[in-house]
C-alpha positions as CSV (number, residue, x, y, z in Angstrom):
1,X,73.8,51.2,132.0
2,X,73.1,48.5,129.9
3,X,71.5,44.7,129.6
4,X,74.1,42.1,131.2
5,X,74.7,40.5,134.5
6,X,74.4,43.7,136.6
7,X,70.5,43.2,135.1
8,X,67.7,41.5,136.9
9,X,64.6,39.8,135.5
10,X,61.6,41.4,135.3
11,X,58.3,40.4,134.6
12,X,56.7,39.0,131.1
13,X,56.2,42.3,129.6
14,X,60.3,43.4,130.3
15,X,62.5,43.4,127.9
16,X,63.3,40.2,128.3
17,X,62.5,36.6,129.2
18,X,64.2,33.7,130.6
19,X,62.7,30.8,132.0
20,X,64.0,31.0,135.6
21,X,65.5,34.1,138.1
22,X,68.6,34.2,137.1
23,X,70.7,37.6,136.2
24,X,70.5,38.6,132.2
25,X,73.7,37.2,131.2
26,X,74.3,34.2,133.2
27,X,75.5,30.9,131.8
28,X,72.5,28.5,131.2
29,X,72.0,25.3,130.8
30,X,69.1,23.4,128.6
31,X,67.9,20.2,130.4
32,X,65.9,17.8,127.6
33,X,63.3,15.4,130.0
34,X,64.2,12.3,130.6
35,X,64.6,8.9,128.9
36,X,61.9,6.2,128.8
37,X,62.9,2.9,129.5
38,X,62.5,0.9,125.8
39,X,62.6,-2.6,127.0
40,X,63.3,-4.3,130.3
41,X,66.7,-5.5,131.5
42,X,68.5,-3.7,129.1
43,X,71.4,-1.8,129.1
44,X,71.0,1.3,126.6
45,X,73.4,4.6,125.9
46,X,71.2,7.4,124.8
47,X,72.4,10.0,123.2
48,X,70.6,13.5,122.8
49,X,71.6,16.9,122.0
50,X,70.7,20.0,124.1
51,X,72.0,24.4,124.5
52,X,73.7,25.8,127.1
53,X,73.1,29.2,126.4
54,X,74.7,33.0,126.8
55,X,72.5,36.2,126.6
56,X,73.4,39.8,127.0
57,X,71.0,42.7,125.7
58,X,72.1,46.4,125.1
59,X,69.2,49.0,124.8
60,X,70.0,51.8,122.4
61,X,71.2,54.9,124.2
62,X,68.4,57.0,123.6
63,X,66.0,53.6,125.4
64,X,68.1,52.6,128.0
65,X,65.6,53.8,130.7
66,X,62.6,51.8,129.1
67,X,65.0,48.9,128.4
68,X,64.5,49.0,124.6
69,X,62.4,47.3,122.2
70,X,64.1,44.2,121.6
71,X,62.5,41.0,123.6
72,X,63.9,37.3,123.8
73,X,62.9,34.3,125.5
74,X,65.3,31.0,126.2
75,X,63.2,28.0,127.4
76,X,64.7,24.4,128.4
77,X,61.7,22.7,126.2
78,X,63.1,19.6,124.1
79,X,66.3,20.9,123.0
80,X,65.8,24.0,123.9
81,X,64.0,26.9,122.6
82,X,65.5,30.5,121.7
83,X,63.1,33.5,119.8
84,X,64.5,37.4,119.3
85,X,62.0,39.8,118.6
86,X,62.7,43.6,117.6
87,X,59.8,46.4,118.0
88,X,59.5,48.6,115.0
89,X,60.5,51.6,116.2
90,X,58.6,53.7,113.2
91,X,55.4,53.2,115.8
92,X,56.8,56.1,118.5
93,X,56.0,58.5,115.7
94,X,52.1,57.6,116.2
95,X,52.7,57.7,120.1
96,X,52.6,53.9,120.4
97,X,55.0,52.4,122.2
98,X,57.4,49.8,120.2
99,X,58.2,47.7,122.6
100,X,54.4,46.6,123.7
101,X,54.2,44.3,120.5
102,X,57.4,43.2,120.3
103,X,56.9,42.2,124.7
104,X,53.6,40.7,124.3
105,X,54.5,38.7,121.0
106,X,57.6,37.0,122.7
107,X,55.2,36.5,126.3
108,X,52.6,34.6,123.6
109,X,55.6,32.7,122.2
110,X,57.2,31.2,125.7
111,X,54.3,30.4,127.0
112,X,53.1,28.1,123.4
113,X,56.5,26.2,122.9
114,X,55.2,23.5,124.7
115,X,51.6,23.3,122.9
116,X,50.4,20.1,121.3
117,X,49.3,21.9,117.8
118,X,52.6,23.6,117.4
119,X,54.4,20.7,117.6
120,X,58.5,21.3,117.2
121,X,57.3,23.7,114.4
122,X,58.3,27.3,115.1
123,X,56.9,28.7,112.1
124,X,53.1,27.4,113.5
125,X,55.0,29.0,116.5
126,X,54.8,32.4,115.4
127,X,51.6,32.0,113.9
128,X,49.7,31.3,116.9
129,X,52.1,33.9,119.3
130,X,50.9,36.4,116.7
131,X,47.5,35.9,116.6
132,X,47.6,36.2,120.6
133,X,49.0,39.2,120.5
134,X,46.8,42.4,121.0
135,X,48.9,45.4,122.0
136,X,49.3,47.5,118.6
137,X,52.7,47.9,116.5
138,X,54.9,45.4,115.0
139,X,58.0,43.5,114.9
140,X,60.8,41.4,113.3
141,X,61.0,38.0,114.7
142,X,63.2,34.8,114.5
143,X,62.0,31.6,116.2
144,X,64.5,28.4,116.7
145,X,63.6,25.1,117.9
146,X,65.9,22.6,118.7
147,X,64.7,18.8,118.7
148,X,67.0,16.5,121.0
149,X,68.5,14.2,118.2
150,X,69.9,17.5,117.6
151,X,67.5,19.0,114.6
152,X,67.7,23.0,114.5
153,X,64.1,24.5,113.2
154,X,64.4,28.1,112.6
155,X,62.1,30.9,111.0
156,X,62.3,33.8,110.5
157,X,60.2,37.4,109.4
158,X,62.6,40.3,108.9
159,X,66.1,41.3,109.7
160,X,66.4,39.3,113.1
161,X,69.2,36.4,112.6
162,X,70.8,33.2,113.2
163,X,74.6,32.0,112.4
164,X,75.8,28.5,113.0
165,X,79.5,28.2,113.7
166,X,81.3,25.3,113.3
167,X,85.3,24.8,113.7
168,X,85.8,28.3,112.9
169,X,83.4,28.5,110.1
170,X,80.0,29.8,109.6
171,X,78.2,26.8,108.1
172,X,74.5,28.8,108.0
173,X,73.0,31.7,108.1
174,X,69.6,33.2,107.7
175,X,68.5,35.3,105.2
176,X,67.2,38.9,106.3
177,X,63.6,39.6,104.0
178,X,62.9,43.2,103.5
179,X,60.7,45.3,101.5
180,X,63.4,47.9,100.5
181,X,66.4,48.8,102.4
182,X,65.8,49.5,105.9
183,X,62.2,48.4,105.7
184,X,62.1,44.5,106.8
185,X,59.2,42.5,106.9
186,X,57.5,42.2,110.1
187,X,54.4,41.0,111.7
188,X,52.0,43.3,113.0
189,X,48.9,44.4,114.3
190,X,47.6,45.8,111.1
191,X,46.4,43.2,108.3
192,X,48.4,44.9,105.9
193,X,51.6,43.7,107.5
194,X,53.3,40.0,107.2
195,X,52.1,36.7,109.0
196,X,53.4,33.8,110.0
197,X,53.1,32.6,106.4
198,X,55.7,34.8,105.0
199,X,58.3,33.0,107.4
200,X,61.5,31.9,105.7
201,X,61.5,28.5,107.1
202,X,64.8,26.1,107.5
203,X,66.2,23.5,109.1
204,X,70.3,21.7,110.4
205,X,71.2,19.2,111.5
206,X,74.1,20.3,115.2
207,X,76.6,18.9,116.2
208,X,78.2,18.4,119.7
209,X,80.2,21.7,119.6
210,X,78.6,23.8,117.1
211,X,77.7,27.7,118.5
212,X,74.4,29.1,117.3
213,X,74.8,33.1,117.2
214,X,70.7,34.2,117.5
215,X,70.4,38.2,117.6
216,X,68.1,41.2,116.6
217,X,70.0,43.8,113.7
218,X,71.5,45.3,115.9
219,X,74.1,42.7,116.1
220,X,74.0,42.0,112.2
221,X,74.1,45.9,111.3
222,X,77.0,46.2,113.3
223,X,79.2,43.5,113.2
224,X,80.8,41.7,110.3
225,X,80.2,38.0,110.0
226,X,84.1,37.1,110.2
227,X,84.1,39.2,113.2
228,X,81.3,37.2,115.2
229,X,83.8,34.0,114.0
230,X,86.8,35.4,115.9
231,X,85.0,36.7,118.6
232,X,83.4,33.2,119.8
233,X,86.9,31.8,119.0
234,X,88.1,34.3,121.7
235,X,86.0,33.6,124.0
236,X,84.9,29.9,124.3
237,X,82.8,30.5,127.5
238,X,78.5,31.5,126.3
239,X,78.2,34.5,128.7
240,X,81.3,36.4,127.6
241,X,80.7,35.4,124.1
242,X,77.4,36.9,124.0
243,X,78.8,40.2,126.1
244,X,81.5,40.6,123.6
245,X,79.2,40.1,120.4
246,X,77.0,42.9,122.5
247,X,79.5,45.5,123.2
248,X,81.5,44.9,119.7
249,X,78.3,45.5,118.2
250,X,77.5,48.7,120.6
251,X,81.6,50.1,119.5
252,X,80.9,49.8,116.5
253,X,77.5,51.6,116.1
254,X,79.2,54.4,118.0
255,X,81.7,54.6,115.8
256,X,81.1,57.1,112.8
257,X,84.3,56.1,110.6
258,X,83.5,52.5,110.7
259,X,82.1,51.0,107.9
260,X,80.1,48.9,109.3
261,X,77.7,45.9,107.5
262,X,75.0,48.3,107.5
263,X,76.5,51.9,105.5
264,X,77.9,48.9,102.7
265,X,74.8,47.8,102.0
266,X,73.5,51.3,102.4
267,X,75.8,52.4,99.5
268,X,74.7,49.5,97.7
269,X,70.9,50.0,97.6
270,X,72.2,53.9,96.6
271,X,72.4,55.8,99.6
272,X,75.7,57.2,99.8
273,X,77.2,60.9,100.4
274,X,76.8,63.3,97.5
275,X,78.9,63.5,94.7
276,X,80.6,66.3,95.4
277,X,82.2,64.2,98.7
278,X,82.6,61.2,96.2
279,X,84.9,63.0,94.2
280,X,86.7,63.6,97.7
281,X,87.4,60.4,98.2
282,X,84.5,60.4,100.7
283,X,81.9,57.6,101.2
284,X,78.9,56.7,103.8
285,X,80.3,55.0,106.7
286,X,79.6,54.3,110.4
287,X,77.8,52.1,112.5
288,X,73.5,52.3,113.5
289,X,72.5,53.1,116.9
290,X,70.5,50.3,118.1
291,X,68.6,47.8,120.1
292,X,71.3,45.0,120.7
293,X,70.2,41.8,121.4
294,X,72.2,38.4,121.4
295,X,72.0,34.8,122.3
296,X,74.8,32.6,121.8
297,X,74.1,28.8,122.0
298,X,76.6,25.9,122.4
299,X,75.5,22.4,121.4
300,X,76.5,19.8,124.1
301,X,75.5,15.8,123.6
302,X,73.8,14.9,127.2
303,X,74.4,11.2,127.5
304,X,71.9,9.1,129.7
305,X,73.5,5.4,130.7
306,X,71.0,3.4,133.0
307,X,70.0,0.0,133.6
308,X,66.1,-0.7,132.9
């Protein structure tokens, strides 16, 4: 079994979060409020720019009863709202469960988006979920904030990522931040870890059309860049897009011969097969079994026309 439209919500401390009943997967579309009138008996065209938004979430296979330690939250504030957070799974080995942080710190987030002090900023975002967040362990995190003239505001603490397609090309992309390979930053409940501060912050200006790929590393670890391209070109519609990226990136961490984004960089940072196999013509490959989250946005212009 895994996260899609056969999946109901659950409560704030699930594995996920969306802000109304709907089943995980379904097609949904970010409202912005409504215009105020600017001056009387005039006729005025407003233009803003708003998601409508895909999700689909596959647990790792050994976490598929639990639901897995990935959380997300989609919320129809301003522009629209999406954050991806990914439980550090290095806590099971001191009997703490993973997902509590990575739950609580994206229940903290939803519920702030709309907070006067944080204020279209998701990097003051995460600061303040963080610091509301008691349950011990830690976790990547990306954070993106749309403003309705169409202003992307993204940031980011680990391996957790955003691509912005447009016309068939990847125009952005977030940067992963790790201590050493397969150690990312993260924030946590120990004051050792990272905070809010050690965010890499950025901002882009949408278009109408452009498709913002959001996702934990499961999705990035698994699935080539040019392959996330041709997948949303195949398949034009949020909800299947995000399935696709889901199960593409689920094949291919099955999938022991591939070799995937994460066994090349694994070679590169020096972890490979021993030599003996190199001089086989032998090298590391295959996929990592994983969390999967995705979120796949598409950028329409909501035009208001009205008489005031």
């Amino acid at each position: 079994m895994v996260g899609g439209s056969s999946s109901v919500l659950r409560s704030s401390m699930s594995s996920f979060l969306l802000p109304t009943k709907l089943p995980l997967g379904n097609r949904i579309t970010l409202l912005p409020v409504s215009n105020t009138a600017s001056s009387r008996a005039t006729h005025f065209i407003k233009s803003e720019m708003s998601l409508c938004v895909g999700t689909h979430l596959i647990p790792h296979p050994n976490k598929v009863e639990r639901g897995g330690e990935d959380a997300f939250f989609v919320s129809s504030f301003s522009g629209g709202v999406i954050a991806v957070a990914d439980g550090v799974s290095g806590w099971a080995e001191r009997n703490v469960d993973p997902a509590l942080f990575s739950r609580e710190l994206i229940a903290n987030a939803s519920s702030m988006v709309d907070d006067t002090e944080v204020n279209y900023d998701p990097q003051v975002l995460l600061g303040k979920a963080h610091a509301a967040t008691s349950s011990i362990g830690s976790a990547t995190v990306i954070v993106a904030m749309m403003e309705r003239n169409g202003i992307l505001k993204i940031a980011n603490v680990g391996d957790c990522g955003l691509r912005l397609i447009r016309k068939g090309q990847i125009m952005f992309s977030t940067c992963p931040q790790e201590h050493y390979f397969d150690c990312p930053y993260q924030l946590s409940s120990e004051t050792s870890g990272q905070t809010f501060l050690d965010a890499m912050v950025s901002s882009v200006k949408l278009e109408e059309g452009d498709i913002v790929v959001m996702g934990s590393d499961g999705l990035f670890d698994n699935v080539f860049d040019r392959e996330i391209v041709s997948t949303i070109g195949s398949n034009r519609d949020v909800t299947e897009a995000a399935k696709a990226l889901a199960r593409l990136a689920r094949d291919h961490s099955m999938d022991s011969s591939f070799d995937s984004p994460y066994s090349s960089e694994a070679r590169t940072k020096g972890n490979d097969v021993p030599d003996w196999k190199k001089m086989l013509g032998m090298k590391l490959t295959g996929g990592k079994l994983d969390d999967i989250t995705v979120v796949v946005g598409e950028v329409v212009n909501l035009t208001e026309s009205s008489w005031v």
